[in-house]
Structure formats: structure tokens, C-alpha cells
N, C-alpha and C positions, 0 to 999 in steps of 0.2 A: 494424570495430572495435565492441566489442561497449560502449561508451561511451552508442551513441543510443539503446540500451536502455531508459537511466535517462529519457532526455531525454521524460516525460509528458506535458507539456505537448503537443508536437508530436501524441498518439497524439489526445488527448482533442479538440483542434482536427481532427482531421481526422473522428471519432465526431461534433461538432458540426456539422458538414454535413449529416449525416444525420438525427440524431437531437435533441430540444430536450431543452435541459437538466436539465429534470425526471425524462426518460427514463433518464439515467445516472447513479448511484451507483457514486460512486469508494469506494476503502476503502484503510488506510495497513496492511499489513503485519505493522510493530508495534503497532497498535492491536487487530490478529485476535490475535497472539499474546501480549496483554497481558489480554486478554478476548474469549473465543471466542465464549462462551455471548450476549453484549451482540452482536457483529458477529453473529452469524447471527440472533439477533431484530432486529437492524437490516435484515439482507437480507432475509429475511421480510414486515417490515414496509411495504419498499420496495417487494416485487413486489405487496403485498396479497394472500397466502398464508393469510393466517388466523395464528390465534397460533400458536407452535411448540408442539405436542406434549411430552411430557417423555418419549417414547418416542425420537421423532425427535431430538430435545433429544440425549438419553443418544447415540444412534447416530453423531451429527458432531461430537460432544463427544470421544469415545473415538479416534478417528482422529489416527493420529501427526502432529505437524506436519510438513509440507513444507515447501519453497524454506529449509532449515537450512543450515547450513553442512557438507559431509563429512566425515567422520569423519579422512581422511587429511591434509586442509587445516587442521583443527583444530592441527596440529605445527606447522603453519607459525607457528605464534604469530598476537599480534592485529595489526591494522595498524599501519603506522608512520603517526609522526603527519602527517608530512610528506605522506603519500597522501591522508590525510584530510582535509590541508587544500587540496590539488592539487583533490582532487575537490568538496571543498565548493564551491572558487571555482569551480570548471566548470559545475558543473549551477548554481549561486543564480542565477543567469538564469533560468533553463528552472525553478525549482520557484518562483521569488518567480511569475512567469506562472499558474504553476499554481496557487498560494495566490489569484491573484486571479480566474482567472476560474470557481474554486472558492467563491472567497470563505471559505475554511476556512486561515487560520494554520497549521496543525498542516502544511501541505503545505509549510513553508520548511524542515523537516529542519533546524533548528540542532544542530549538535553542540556548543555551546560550553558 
């Protein structure tokens, strides 16, 4: 069930083993595709990379977004709300988790 996909909490606890928490930089999605150019000076800044370039800047700037929706799924219309809300209750376990051992809000995905 492609369900435990969403479930991130579980992925970033298990990366937690491994890795201390300073070592990973989570990032939301619609935060890359709300502002590209700020996320990848965030990723930059993260690895300590040095500033972005406006060369490099232009090169991952210009790049189609991925993970969209297909072009064929687009007919299908938008969700129903009843999915949206099926699925909000499923996951706000697993992302309120995540909000906290984030400690970043913006991970509880309210649709309201």
C-alpha cells in the first residue's frame, strides 16, 4: 500500500539512528515549489557549499519541476474532499510526530 509512503516520520526515525539531527535537512515540497531559488540556497547553505553561484543559480533554476501531477491524471479532476479528509486523519499522527521531532509547524500539512 503505497499509504507508508507519506508516513515520514517513520523514514526520519529510522535516518535518526544513524545520523544526528543537525546532519539532516528535511525540506516540504511545496516550499521547493513555492521558492526554488530560497530552497536550494537553503541546501547550499546546509552542506556549506559556499554561496550559489548565479550561473549554477540559472542551471537548477531552469529545470522542469518533478514529482507534478501527470498530465493524463490532471482529467481526473481534483480530489474529493472526502479523500482529503480520509487522508488528513490518517497521516496527522505521523506528520503532528514529524512537526515535533522537526520541531518545524509547517510539517502538520493543515489543509483547512
Amino acid at each position: 500500500v503505497r499509504l507508508t509512503l507519506g508516513m515520514y516520520y517513520v523514514f526520519v526515525l529510522d535516518w535518526l539512528t544513524v545520523f544526528q539531527r543537525e546532519q539532516i535537512l528535511v525540506l516540504r515540497l511545496e516550499d521547493y515549489a513555492a521558492n526554488l531559488k530560497k530552497t536550494i540556497k537553503k541546501v547550499f547553505d546546509f552542506l556549506s557549499v559556499g554561496p550559489l553561484s548565479e550561473q549554477v543559480e540559472a542551471a537548477l533554476t531552469k529545470r522542469p519541476m518533478s514529482n507534478t501531477r501527470r498530465a493524463k491524471d490532471k482529467s481526473l479532476g481534483p480530489m474529493f474532499p472526502a479523500t482529503r479528509t480520509l487522508l488528513s486523519q490518517f497521516y496527522q499522527p505521523f506528520n503532528s510526530k514529524l512537526a515535533s521531532i522537526l520541531n518545524k509547524k509547517a510539517f502538520l500539512w493543515s489543509y483547512s
